[in-house]
TORBA-373135 format. One record per residue (C-alpha): residue in three letters; residue number from 1; x, y, z. Coordinates in steps of 0.001 Angstrom, whole numbers, plus 500000, padded with zeros to 6 digits. Layout:
<recs>
<rec code="ala" pos="NUM" c1="X" c2="Y" c3="Z"/>
...
</recs>
This chain:
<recs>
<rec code="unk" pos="1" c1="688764" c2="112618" c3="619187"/>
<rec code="unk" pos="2" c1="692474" c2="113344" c3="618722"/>
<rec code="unk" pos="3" c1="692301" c2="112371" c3="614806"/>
<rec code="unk" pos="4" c1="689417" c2="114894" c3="614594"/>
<rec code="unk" pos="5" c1="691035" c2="117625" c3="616138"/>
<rec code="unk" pos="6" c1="694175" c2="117420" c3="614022"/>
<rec code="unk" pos="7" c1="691513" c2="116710" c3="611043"/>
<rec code="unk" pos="8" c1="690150" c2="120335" c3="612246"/>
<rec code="unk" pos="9" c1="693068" c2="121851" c3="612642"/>
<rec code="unk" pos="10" c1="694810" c2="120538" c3="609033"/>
<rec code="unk" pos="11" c1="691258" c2="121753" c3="607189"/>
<rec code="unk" pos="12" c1="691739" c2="125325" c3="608659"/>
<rec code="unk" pos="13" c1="695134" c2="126047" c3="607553"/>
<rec code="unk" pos="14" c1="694591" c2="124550" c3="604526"/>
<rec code="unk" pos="15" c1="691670" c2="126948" c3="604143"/>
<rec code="unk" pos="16" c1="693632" c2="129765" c3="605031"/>
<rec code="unk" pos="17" c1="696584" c2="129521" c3="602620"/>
<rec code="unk" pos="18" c1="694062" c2="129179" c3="600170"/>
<rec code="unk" pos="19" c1="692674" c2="132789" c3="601115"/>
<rec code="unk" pos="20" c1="695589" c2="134213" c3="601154"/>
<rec code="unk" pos="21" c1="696871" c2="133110" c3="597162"/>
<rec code="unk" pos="22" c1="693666" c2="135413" c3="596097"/>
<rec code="unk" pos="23" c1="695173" c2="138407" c3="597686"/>
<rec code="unk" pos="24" c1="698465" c2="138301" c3="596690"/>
<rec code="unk" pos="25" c1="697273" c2="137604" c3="593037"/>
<rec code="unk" pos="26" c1="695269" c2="140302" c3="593067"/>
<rec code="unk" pos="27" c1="698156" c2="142847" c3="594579"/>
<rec code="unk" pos="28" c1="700180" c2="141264" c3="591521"/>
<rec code="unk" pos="29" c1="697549" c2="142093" c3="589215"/>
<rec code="unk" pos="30" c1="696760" c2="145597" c3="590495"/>
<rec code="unk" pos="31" c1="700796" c2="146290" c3="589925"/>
<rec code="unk" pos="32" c1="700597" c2="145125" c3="586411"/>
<rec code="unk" pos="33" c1="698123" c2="148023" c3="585700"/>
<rec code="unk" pos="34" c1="700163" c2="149978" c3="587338"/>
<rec code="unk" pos="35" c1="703412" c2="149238" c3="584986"/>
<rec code="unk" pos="36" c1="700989" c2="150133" c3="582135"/>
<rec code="unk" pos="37" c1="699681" c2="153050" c3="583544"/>
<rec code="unk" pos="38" c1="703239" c2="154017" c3="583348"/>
<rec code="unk" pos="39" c1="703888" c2="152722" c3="580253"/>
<rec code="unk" pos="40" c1="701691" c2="155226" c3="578905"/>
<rec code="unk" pos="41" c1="703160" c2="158554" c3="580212"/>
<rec code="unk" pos="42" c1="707057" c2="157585" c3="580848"/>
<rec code="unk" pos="43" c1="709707" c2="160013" c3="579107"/>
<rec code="unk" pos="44" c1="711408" c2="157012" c3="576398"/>
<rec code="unk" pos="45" c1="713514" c2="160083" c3="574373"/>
<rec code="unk" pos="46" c1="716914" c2="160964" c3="575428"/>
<rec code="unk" pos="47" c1="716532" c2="159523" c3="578610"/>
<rec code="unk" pos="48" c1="719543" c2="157559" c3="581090"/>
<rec code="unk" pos="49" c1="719222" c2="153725" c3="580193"/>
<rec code="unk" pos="50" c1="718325" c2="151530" c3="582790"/>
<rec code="unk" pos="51" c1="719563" c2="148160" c3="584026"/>
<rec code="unk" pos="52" c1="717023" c2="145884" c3="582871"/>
<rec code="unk" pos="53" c1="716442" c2="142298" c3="584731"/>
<rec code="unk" pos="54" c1="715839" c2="140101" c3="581687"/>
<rec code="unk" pos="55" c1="714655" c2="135699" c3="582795"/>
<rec code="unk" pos="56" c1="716289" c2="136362" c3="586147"/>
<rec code="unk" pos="57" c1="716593" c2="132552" c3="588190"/>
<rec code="unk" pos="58" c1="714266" c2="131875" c3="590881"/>
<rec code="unk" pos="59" c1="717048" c2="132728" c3="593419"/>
<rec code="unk" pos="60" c1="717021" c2="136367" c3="591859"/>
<rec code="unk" pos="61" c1="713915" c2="137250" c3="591608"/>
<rec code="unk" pos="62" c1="713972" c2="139556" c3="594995"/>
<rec code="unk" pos="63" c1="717297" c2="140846" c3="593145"/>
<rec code="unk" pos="64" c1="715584" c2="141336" c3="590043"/>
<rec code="unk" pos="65" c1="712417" c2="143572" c3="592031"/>
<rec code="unk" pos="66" c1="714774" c2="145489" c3="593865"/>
<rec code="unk" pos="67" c1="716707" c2="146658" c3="590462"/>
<rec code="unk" pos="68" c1="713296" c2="147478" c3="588904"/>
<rec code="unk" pos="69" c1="712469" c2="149424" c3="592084"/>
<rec code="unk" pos="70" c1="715532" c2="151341" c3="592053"/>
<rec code="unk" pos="71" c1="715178" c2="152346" c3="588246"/>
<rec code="unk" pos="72" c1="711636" c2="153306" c3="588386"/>
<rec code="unk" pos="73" c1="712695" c2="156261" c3="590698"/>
<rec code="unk" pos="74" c1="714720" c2="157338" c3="587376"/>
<rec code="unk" pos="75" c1="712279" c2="157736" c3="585365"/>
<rec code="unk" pos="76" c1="710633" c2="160344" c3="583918"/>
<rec code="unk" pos="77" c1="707441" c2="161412" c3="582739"/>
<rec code="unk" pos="78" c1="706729" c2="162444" c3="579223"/>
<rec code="unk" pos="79" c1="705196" c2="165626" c3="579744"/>
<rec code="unk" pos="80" c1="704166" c2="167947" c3="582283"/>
<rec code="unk" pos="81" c1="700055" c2="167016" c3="581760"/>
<rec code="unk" pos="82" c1="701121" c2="163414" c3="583413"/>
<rec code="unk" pos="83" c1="703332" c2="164371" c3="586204"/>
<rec code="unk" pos="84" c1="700947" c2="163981" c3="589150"/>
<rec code="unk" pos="85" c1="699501" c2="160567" c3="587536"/>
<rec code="unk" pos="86" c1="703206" c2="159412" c3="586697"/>
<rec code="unk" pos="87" c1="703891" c2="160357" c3="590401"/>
<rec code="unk" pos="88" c1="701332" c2="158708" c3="592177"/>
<rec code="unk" pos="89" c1="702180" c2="155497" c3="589717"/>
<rec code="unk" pos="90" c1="705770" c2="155537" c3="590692"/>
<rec code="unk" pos="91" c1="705519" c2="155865" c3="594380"/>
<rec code="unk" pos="92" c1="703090" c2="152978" c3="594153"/>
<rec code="unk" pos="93" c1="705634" c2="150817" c3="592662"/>
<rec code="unk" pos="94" c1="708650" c2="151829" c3="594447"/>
<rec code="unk" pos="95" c1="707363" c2="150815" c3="597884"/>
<rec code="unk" pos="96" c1="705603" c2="147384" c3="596373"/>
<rec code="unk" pos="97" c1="706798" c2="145321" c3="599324"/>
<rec code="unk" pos="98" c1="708130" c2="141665" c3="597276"/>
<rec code="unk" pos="99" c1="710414" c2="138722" c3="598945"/>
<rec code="unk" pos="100" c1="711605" c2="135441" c3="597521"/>
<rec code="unk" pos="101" c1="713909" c2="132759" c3="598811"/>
<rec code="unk" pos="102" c1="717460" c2="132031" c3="598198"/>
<rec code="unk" pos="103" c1="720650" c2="133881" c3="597708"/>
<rec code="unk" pos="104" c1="721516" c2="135586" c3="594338"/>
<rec code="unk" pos="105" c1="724992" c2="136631" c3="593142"/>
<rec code="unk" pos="106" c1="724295" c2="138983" c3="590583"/>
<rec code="unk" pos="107" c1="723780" c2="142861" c3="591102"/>
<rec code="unk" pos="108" c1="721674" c2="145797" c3="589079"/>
<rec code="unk" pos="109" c1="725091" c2="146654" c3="586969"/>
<rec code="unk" pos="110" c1="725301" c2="142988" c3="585801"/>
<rec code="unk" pos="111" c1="722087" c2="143541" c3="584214"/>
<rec code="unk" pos="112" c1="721900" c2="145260" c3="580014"/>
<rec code="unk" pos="113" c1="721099" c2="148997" c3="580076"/>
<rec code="unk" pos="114" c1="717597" c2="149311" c3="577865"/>
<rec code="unk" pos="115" c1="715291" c2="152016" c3="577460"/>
<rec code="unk" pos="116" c1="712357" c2="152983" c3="579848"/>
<rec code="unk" pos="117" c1="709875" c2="151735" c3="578028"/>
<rec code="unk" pos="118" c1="711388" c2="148202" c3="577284"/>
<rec code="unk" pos="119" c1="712643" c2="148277" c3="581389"/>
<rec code="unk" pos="120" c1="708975" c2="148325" c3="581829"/>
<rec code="unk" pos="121" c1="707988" c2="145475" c3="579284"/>
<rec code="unk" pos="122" c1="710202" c2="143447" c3="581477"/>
<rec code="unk" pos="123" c1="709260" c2="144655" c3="584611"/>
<rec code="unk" pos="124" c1="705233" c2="143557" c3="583182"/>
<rec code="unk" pos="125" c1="707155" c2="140483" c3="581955"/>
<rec code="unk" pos="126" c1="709264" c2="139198" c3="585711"/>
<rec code="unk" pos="127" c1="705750" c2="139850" c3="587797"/>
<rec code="unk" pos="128" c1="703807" c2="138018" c3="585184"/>
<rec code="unk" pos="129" c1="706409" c2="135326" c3="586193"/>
<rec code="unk" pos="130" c1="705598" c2="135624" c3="589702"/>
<rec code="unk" pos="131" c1="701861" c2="135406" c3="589074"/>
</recs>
């Protein structure tokens, strides 16, 4: 009786973490889109340069987010048609809630400056990673 129960019990959770890799995945997916949603109508001319994350470790990943997060609040959109749509699309990505384990020693500024539309690439590039 005992072996069944844990048996039970093993299934279940199993079965759960299974659910759950579907729905993050998807949320991943979803913010891809997203990134070239705003590919699309981002400001790339005379514009600040942004730290750009570029292969960040495992450990920095979380890092690596947060810099991409900060810069997207920089950005600006290409015309006046978009900015409603550009927005929407950056408020979406600036709260996209994203942890990882581990410590990381590196900061934004340690990062190359690029241009928005490249900080992007990368940005579609690090969550492909995570996917």
């Amino acid at each position: 009786m005992e072996r069944m129960l844990i048996f039970s019990m093993l299934f279940f959770c199993s079965s759960m973490a299974m659910t759950l890799t579907p729905q993050k995945a998807a949320k991943y997916k979803q913010l891809l889109k997203t990134i070239q949603l705003l590919e699309t109508t981002v400001k790339d001319k005379d514009v600040e340069l942004l730290y750009t994350p570029e292969n960040p470790v495992d450990e920095c990943l979380s890092t690596a987010v947060k810099c991409f997060q900060k810069g997207v609040l920089q950005l600006q959109p290409e015309n006046s048609k978009v900015n409603a749509t550009f927005t929407q699309t950056v408020s979406i990505l600036k709260s996209f809630p994203f942890s990882s384990p581990g410590e990381c020693q590196s900061s934004c500024e340690s990062y190359e400056k690029k241009k928005p539309k490249e900080f992007l690439k990368s940005f579609k590039k690090l969550i492909k990673k995570v996917i």
